[in-house]
C-alpha positions, 0 to 999 in steps of 0.5 A: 030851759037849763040853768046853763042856757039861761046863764049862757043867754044872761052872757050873751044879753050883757056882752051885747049891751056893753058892744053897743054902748061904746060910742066915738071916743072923745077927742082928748082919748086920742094921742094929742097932735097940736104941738106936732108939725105936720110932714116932719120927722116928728110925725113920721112925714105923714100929715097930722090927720094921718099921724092921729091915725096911725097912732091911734090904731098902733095904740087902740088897734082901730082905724079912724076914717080920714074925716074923724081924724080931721075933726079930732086935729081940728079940736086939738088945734 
């Protein structure tokens, strides 16, 4: 193997470790929603689950299932 070839799989092995090491982020990486009211303008009439998604996808660019979006306002809460 080339020089180049070993270089280019060196890149290739660290850009998958670094994939594979981001986990869920902790609950205080996402934009905090305690001191919101729920289905108010201040929430955009949305609930504070969705709320936290869609902040967090206009921030981060992912989507949260509804399910960590719960448990994220719950431990904000």
């Amino acid at each position: 193997m080339t020089k180049m070839g070993w270089t280019l799989l060196i890149l290739v092995a660290v850009a998958m470790l670094l994939a594979m090491g981001t986990g869920p982020a902790a609950a205080d990486e996402y934009p905090n929603v305690s001191g919101l009211q729920p289905f108010a303008a201040e929430s955009n009439y949305m609930s504070l689950a969705g709320y936290l998604r869609w902040m967090t996808f206009k921030e981060q660019g992912i989507w949260l299932s509804m399910g960590e979006a719960q448990r994220i306002v719950a431990e904000q809460q």
